[in-house]
SEDO-293889 format. One line per field, with one value per residue (C-alpha): x, y, z; residue number from 1. Coordinates in steps of 0.001 Angstrom, whole numbers, plus 524288, in hexadecimal, padded with zeros to 5 digits. Example, Ala and Ser with C-alpha at 12.3 -4.5 7.8 and 13.67 -1.06 7.14 Angstrom:
c1 <- 8300C; 83566
c2 <- 7EE6C; 7FBDC
c3 <- 81E78; 81BE4
num <- 1; 2
***
This chain:
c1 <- 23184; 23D94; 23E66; 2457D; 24E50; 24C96; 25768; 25B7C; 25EA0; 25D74; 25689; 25F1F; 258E2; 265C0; 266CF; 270FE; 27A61; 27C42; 27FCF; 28876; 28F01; 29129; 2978D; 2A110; 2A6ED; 2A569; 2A9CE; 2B836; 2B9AB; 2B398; 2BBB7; 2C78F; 2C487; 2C53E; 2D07A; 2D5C9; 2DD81; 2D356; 2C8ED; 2CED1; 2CF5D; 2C0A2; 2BB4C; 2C308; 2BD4D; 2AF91; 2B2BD; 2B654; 2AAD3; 2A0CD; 2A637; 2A4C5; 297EB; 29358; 29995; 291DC; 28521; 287B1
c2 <- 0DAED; 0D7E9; 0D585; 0CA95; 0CB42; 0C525; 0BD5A; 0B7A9; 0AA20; 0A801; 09D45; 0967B; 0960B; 09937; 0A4CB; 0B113; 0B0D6; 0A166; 0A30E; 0AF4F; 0A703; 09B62; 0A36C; 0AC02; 09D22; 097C6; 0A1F9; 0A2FD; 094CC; 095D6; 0A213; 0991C; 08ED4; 094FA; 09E27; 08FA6; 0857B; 07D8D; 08790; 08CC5; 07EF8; 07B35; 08938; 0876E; 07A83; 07F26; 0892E; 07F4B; 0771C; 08174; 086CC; 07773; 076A1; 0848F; 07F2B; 07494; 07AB3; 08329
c3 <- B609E; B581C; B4B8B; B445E; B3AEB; B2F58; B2AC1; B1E18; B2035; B1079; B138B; B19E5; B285F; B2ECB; B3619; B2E65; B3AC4; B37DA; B2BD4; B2FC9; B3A4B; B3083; B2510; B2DAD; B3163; B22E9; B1C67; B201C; B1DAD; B0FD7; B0C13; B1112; B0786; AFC3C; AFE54; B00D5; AF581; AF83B; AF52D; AEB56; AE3A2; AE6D9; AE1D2; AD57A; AD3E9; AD7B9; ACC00; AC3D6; AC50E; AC531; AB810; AB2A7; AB76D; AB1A1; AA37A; AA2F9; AA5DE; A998C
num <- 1; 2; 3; 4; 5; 6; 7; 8; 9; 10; 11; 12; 13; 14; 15; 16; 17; 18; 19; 20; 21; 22; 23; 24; 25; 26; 27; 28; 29; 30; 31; 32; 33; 34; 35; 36; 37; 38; 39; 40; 41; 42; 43; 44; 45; 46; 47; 48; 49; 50; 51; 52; 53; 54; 55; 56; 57; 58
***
């Protein structure tokens, strides 16, 4: 009798290869983004605003 392999899903319910599958198409496009202008701009703003928001909690 086989065994079965215990997977960690971390809880998500959907299966490891999935999730394999989905980030070797994401992943290229994300790294594109923010070697981008564009990308560049919004993480700098992103920066920005998280810096704001961490001043104000002090």
């Amino acid at each position: 009798m086989a065994r079965k392999r215990k997977v960690n899903d971390y809880g998500t319910g959907i299966p490891v290869h999935e999730v394999d599958a989905l980030a070797r198409i994401l992943l290229p496009k994300i790294q594109a983004f923010f070697e981008s202008e564009e990308g560049q701009r919004e993480f700098a703003e992103w920066k920005t605003q998280k810096e704001k928001n961490r001043t104000k909690q002090e």
